[in-house]
C-alpha positions as CSV (number, residue, x, y, z in Angstrom):
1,X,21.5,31.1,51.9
2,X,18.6,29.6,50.1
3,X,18.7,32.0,47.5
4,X,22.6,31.3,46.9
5,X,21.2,27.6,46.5
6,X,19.0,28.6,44.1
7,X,21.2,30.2,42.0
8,X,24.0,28.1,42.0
9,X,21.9,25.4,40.9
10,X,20.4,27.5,38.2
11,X,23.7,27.8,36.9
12,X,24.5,23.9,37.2
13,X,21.6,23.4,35.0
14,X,22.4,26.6,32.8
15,X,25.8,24.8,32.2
16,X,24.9,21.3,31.9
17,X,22.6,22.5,29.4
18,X,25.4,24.4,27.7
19,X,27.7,21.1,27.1
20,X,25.1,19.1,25.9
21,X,24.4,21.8,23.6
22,X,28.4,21.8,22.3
23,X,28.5,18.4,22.6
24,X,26.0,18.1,20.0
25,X,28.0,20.2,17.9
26,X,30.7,18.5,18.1
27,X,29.1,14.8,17.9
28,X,27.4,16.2,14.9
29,X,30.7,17.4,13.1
30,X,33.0,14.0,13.6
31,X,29.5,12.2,12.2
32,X,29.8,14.0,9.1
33,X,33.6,14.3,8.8
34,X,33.5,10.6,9.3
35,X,30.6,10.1,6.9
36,X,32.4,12.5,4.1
37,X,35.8,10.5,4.2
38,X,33.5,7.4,3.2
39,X,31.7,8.5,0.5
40,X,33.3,11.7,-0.6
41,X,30.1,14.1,-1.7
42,X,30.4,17.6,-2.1
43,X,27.5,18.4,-0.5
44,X,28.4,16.0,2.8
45,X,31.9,18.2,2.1
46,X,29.9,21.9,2.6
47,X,27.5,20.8,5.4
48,X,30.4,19.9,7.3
49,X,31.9,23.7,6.4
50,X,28.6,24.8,7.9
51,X,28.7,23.1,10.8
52,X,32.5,24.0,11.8
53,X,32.2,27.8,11.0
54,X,28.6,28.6,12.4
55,X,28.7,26.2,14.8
56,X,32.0,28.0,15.5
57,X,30.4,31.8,15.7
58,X,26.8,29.9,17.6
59,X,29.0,28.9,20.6
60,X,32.4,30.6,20.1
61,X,30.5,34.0,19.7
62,X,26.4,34.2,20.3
63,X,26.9,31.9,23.4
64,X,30.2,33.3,24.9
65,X,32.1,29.9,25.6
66,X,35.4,31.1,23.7
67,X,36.7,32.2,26.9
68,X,37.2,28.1,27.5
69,X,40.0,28.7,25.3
70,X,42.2,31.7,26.9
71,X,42.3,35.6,26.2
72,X,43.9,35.6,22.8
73,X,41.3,32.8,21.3
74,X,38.2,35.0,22.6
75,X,39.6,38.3,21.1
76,X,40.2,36.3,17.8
77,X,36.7,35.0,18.2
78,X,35.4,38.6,18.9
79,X,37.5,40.2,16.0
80,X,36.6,38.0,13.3
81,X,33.4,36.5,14.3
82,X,31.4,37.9,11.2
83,X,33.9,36.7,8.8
84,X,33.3,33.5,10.3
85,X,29.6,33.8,10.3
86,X,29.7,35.0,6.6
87,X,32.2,31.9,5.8
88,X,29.7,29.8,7.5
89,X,26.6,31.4,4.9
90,X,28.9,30.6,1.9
91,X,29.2,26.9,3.3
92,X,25.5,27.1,4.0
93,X,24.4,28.2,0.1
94,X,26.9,25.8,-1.4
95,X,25.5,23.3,0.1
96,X,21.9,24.0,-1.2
97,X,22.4,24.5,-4.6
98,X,24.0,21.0,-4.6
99,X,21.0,19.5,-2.2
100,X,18.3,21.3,-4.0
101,X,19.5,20.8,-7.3
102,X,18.8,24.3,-8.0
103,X,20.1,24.1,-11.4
104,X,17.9,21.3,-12.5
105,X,14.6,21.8,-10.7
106,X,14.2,25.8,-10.4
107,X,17.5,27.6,-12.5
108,X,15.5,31.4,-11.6
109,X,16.5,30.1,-8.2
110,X,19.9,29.1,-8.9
111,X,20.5,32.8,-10.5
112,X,18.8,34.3,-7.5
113,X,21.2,31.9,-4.6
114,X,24.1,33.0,-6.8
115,X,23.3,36.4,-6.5
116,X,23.4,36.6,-2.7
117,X,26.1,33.9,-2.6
118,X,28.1,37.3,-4.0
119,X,26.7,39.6,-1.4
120,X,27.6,37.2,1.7
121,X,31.4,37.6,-0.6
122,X,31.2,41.3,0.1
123,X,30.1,40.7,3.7
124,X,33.1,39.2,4.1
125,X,34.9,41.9,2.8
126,X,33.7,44.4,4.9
127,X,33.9,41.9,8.2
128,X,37.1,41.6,7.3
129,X,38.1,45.2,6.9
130,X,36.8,46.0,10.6
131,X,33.6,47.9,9.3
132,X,31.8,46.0,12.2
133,X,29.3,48.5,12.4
134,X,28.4,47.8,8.4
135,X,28.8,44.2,8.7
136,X,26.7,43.8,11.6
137,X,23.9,45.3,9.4
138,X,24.2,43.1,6.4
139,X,24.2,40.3,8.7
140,X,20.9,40.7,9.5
141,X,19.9,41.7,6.2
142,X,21.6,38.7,4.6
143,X,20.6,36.2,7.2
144,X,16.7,36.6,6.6
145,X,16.9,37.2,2.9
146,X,18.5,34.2,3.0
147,X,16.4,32.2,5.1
148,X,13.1,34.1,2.8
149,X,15.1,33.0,-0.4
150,X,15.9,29.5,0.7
151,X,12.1,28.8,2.1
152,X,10.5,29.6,-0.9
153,X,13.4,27.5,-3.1
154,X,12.7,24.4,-0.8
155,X,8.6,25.2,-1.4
156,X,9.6,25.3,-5.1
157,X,12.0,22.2,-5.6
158,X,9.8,20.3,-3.3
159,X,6.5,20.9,-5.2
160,X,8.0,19.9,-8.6
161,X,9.0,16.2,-6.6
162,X,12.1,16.3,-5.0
163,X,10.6,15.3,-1.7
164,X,13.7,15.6,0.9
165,X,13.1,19.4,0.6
166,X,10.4,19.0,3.2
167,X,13.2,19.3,6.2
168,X,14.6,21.9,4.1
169,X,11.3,24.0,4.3
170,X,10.8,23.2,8.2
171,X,14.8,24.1,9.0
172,X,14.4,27.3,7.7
173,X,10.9,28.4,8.5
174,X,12.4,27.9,12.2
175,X,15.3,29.8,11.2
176,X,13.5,32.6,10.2
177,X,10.9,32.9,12.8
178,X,13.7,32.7,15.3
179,X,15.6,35.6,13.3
180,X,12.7,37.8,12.8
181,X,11.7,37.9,16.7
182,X,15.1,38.6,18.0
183,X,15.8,41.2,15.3
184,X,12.1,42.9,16.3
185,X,12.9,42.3,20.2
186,X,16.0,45.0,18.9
187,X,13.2,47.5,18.0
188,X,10.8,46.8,20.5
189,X,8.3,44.4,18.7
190,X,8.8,42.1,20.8
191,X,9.4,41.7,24.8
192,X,13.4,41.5,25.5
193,X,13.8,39.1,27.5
194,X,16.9,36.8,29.4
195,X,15.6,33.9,26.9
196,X,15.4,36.3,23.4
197,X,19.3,35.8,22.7
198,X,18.5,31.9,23.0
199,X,16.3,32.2,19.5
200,X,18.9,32.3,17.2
201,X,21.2,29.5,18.0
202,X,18.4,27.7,19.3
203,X,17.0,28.0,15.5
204,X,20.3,27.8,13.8
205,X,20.9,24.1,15.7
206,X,17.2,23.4,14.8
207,X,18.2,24.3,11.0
208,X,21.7,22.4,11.2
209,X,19.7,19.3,12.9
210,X,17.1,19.6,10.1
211,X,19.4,19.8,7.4
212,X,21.3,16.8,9.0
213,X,18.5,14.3,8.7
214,X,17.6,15.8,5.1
215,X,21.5,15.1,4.0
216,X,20.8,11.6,5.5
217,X,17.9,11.1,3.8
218,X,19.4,12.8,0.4
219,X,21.8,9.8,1.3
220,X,19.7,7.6,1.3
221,X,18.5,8.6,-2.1
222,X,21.7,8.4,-3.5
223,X,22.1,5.0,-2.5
224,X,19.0,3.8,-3.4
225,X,19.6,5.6,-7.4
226,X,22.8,3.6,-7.0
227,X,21.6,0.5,-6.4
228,X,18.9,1.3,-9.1
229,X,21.8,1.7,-11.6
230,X,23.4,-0.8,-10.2
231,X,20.8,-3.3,-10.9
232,X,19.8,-1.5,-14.2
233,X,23.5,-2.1,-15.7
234,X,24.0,-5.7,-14.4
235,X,20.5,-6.1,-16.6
236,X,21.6,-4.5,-19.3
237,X,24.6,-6.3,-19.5
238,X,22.9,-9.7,-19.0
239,X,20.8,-8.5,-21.8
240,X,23.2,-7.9,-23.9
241,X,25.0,-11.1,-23.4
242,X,22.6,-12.8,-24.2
243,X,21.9,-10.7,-27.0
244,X,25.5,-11.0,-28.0
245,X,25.1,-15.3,-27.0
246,X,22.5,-15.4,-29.6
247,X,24.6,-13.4,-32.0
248,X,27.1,-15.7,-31.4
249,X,24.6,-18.4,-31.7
250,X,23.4,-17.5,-35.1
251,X,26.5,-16.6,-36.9
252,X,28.1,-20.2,-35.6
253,X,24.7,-21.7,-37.0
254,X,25.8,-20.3,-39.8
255,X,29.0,-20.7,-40.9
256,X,28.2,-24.1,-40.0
257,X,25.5,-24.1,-42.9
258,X,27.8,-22.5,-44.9
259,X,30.6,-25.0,-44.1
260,X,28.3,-28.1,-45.2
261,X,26.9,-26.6,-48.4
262,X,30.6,-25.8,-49.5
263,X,31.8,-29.4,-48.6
264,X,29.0,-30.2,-50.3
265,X,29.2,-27.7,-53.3
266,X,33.2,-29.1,-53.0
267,X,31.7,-33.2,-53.3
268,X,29.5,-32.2,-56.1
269,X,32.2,-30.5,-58.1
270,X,34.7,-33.0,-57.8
271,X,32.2,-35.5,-58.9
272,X,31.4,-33.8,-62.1
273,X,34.6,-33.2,-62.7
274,X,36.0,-37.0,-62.5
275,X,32.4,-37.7,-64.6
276,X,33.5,-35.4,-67.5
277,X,37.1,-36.1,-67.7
278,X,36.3,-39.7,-68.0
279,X,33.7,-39.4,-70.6
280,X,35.8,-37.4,-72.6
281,X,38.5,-40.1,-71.8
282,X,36.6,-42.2,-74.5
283,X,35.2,-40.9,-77.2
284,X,39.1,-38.8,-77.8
285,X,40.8,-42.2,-77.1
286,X,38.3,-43.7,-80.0
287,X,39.1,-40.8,-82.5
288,X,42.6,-41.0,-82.4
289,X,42.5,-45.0,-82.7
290,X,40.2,-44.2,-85.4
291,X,42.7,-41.5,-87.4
292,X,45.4,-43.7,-86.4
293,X,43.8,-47.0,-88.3
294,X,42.9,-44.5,-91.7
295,X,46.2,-42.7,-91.8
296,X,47.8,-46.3,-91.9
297,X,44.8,-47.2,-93.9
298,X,43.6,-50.2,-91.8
299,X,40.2,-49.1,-92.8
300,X,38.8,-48.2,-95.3
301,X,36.2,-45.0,-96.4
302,X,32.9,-46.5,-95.0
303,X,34.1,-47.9,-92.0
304,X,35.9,-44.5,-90.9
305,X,32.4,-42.9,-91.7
306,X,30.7,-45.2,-89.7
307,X,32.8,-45.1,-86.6
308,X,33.2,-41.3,-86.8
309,X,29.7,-40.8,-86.8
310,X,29.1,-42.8,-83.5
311,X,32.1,-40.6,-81.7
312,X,30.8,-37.5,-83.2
313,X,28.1,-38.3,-81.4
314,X,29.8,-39.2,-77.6
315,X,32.0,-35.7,-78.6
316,X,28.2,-33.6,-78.4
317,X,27.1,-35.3,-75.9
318,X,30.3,-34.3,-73.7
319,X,30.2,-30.8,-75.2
320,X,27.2,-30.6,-73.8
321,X,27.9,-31.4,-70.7
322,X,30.9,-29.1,-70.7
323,X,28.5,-26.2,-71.1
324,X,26.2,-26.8,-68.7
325,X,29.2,-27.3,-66.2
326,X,30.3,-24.0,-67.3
327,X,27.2,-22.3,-66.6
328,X,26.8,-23.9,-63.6
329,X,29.8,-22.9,-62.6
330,X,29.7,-19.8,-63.7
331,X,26.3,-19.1,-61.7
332,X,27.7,-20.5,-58.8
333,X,30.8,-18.4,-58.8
334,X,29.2,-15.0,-59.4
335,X,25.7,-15.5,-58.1
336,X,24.3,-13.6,-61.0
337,X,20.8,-12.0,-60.4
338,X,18.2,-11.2,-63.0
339,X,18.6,-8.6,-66.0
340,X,15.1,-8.3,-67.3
341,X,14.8,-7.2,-70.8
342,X,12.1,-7.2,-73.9
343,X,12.2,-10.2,-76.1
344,X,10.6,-10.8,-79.7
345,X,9.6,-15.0,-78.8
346,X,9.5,-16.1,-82.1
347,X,12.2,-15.0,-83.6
348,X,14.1,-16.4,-80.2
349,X,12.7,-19.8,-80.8
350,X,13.8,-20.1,-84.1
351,X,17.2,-19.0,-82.9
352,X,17.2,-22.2,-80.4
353,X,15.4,-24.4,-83.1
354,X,17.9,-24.2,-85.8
355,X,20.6,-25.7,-82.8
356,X,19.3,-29.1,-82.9
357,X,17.3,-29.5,-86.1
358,X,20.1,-31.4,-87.4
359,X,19.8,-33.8,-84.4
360,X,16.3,-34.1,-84.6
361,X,16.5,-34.5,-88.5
362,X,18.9,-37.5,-88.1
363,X,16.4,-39.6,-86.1
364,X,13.5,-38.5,-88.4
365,X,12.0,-36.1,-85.2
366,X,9.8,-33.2,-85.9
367,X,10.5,-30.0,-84.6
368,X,7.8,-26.4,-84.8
369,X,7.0,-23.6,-82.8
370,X,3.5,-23.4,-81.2
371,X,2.6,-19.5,-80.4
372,X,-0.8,-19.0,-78.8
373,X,-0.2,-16.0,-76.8
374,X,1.5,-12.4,-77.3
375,X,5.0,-12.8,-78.8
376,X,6.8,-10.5,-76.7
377,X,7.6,-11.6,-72.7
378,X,9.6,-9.1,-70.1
379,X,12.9,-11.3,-68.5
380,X,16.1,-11.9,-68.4
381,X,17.7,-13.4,-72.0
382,X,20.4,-15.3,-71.1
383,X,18.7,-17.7,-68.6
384,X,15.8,-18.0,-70.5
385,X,18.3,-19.3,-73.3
386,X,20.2,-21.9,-71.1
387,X,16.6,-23.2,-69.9
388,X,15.3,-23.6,-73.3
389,X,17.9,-24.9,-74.5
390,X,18.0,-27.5,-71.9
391,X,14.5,-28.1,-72.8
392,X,15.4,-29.2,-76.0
393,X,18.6,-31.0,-75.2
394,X,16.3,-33.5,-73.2
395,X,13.9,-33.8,-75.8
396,X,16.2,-34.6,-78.3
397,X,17.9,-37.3,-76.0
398,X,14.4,-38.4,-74.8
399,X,11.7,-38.6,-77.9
400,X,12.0,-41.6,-79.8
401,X,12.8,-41.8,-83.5
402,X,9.8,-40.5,-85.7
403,X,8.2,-38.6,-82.7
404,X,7.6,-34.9,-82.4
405,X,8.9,-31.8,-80.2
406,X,7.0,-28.3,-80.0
407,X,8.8,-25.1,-78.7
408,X,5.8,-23.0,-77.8
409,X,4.6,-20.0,-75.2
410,X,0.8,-19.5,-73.6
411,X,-1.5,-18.4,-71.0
412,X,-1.7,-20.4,-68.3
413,X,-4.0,-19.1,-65.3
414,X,-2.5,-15.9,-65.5
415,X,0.7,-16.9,-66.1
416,X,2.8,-16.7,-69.3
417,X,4.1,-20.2,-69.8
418,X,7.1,-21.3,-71.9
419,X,7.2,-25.0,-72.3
420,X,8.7,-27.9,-74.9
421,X,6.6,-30.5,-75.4
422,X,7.8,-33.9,-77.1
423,X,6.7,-37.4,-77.6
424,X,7.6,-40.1,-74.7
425,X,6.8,-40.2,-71.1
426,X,9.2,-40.6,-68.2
427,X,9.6,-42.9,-65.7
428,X,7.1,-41.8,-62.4
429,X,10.2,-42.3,-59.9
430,X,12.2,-40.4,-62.4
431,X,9.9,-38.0,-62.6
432,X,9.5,-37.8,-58.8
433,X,13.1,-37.2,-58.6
434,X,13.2,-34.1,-60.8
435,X,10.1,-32.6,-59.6
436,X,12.1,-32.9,-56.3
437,X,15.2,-33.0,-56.0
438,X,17.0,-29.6,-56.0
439,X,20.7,-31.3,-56.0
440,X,22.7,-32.4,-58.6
441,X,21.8,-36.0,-59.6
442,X,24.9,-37.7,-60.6
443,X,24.5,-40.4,-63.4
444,X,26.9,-41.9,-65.4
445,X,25.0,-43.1,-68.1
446,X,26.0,-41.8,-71.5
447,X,22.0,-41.4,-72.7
448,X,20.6,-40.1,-69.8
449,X,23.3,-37.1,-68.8
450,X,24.9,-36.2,-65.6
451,X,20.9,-34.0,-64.5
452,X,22.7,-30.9,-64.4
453,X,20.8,-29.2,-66.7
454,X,17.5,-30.0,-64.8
455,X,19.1,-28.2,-61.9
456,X,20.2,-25.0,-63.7
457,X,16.8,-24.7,-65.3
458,X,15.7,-24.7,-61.7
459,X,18.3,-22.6,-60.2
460,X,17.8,-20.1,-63.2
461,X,13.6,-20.2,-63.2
462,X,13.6,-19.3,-59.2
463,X,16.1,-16.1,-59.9
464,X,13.8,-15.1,-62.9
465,X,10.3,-15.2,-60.5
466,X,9.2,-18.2,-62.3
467,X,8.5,-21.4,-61.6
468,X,9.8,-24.6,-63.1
469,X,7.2,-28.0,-64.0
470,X,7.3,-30.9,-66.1
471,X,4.6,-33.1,-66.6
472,X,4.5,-36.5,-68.4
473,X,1.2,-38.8,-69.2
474,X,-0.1,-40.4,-71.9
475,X,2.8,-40.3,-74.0
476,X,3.8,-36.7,-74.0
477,X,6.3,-35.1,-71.7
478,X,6.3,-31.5,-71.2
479,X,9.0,-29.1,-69.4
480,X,7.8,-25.7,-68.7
481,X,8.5,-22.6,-66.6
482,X,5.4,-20.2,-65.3
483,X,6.3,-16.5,-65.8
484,X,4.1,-14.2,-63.7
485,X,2.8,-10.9,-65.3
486,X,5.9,-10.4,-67.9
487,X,4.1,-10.9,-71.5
488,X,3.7,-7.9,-73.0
């Protein structure tokens, strides 16, 4: 009777020990089914494969509980339970190339897990053909070259950094040891004993337990890269909105500036515009009274000489003014750049001399050319022409009768200086104002000019690389431009 007892409570504890052991099975396939609906990985997707199929041949076939289930579910069990065990495999390797990252970390390996991925294909084959005999065989073959293949992979891909391997190495170093001693108990290594068939699925629900907490902690990974790229793109894109802010920022700045120098620019043109128009207003009106009063000969030959030569006068001064408007203009429009070229200096002053020796004759002004310096200079033609010509205009307006004008060219600290020089001095607040003002001065007074010309020379001087001066003391004014490094 005692030994009945004994027994019968050996099997209580044989059996309670056997539903915990399905249980766990079980509790671990809804976790993971649960867990792939949520986040939808293909490796979560395979594990749970692994799980159904060789926790399906574990405790359907190895442990014998498919009789639970009737006659007909244990002789389908029975009949296909190396299929099932191969399916399982397949599930198994799927799911550690895509853990492992084979690919990336160890691609011999990747060839290698390929290559038996196809031999656990034929062992399904064959399990499926009924060749039971044969597929027992590469079962065992393929269930420790697998476990052999799969350690050294983890040893591999863990040494090179991906450090969740670690449960990877552990799961199947258990596997294999577990193998390997119930394969030898066959051939009489090892002791048989009533605990040797307990090896294998205790070492294949070590290895799925293993390889659960190193898919949670690959999880855990995941999440943490995600968060990482999370975090990286929301400060990327803060970056570059502020990057773009300040783009925004800048170009607004901008067109703004560019707004106010074109309302500007717009002021300034429309002032010289009314300015011209009304100076020509006068001296036209005065020559047709004046051809009006000698065609009805209200006047006679002296007088019409006499008034003609005071509005040929007011007619240069305008058509003066009209050119440098049309240069400025013109400069304004198309932004013209420098077009440096060789030029013969004396024979270009006395080009720009003959112009205004007839003005300078009338009021009994000298005019010569002063050349202390190499006669040829290197730059651009054209605005050295409006800027001497300038020069002159002013000195012509500004010497007094009887005084002098020089159009000459030197060295000046290194510098190749162009200058007209002419008798009279300007005003210091006048002077002040030309030396620094870099807008258009508008004045209305018929001997003084509209200052135009004082800001093309300026304009035209800065896009040549030279700089523009004027000095005046002692009685002697002098404009002059600085040319660096051109004579020649």
């Amino acid at each position: 009777m005692g030994t009945s007892k004994v027994i019968f409570n050996a099997l209580i504890k044989r059996h309670s020990l056997e539903i915990i052991y399905i249980g766990f099975f079980i509790s671990l396939f809804l976790f993971y089914l649960f867990l792939w609906i949520s986040v939808w990985d293909r490796s979560t997707f395979y594990y749970i494969l692994f799980i159904l199929f060789g926790g399906f041949y574990i405790v359907g076939y190895l442990r014998g509980y498919s009789y639970l289930f009737g006659d007909g579910f244990k002789d389908f069990t029975v009949h296909f339970s190396f299929a099932i065990a191969g399916v399982g495999n397949m599930a198994a390797i799927m799911f550690s190339i895509r853990f492992l990252k084979l690919k990336e970390y160890c691609n011999t390996c990747y060839k290698i897990v390929n290559i038996l991925l196809a031999l656990w294909a034929l062992h399904l084959i064959v399990a499926l053909s009924g060749m039971r005999s044969l597929a027992t065989n590469l079962l065992q073959i393929l269930a420790i070259l697998q476990t052999v293949i799969f350690m050294i992979a983890g040893i591999l891909v863990y040494r090179k950094g991906f450090k969740p391997a670690k449960y990877y190495i552990i799961a199947f170093t258990g596997l294999f040891i577990a193998i390997a001693y119930t394969i030898l108990s066959f051939y009489n290594v090892f002791p048989m004993t009533d605990y040797t068939w307990q090896y294998i699925p205790i070492g294949a629900t070590a290895e799925m337990l293993l390889l659960a907490f190193a898919l949670a902690d690959r999880i855990k990974v995941l999440q943490k890269e995600k968060l990482a790229a999370e975090e990286a793109n929301t400060r990327l894109m803060n970056e570059k909105n502020i990057s773009l802010q300040q783009a925004i920022d800048e170009k607004t700045a901008t067109l703004q500036e560019t707004l106010a120098k074109l309302q500007d620019s717009n002021a300034i043109k429309d002032k010289l515009f009314s300015i011209v128009v009304h100076d020509m207003r006068s001296p036209l009106s005065n020559l047709a009274g004046i051809l009006t009063l000698k065609q009805e000969n209200l006047i006679d030959d002296a007088e019409f000489n006499l008034y003609m030569t005071d509005t040929k006068n007011q007619i240069e001064l305008v058509n003066d003014r009209l050119n440098n408007l049309l240069l400025w203009s013109f400069s304004q429009m198309k932004n013209t750049g420098s077009k440096p070229e060789r030029i013969n200096l004396e024979q270009f002053f006395e080009e720009h001399i003959k112009l205004y020796q007839h003005l300078a004759a009338a009021r009994k002004i000298k005019m010569h050319i002063s050349m202390t310096s190499p006669n040829e200079v290197t730059t651009d033609k054209g605005h050295l022409s409006v800027i001497i010509r300038n020069f002159l205009d002013n000195a012509t307006k500004f010497t007094p009768d009887n005084g002098s004008i020089e159009l000459g060219a030197e060295i000046a600290d290194g510098n190749y200086k162009i200058y007209v020089k002419n008798t009279g001095t300007i005003a210091p607040n006048k002077l002040s104002e030309i030396l620094e003002n870099n807008a258009v001065t508008i004045k209305e007074s018929a001997r003084k000019g509209i200052g135009l010309g004082v800001l093309l020379c300026k304009e035209f001087a800065l896009r040549m690389g030279a700089t523009f001066g004027v000095t005046s003391a002692n009685n002697e004014t002098v404009f002059f431009i600085l040319l660096p490094g051109t004579a020649g």
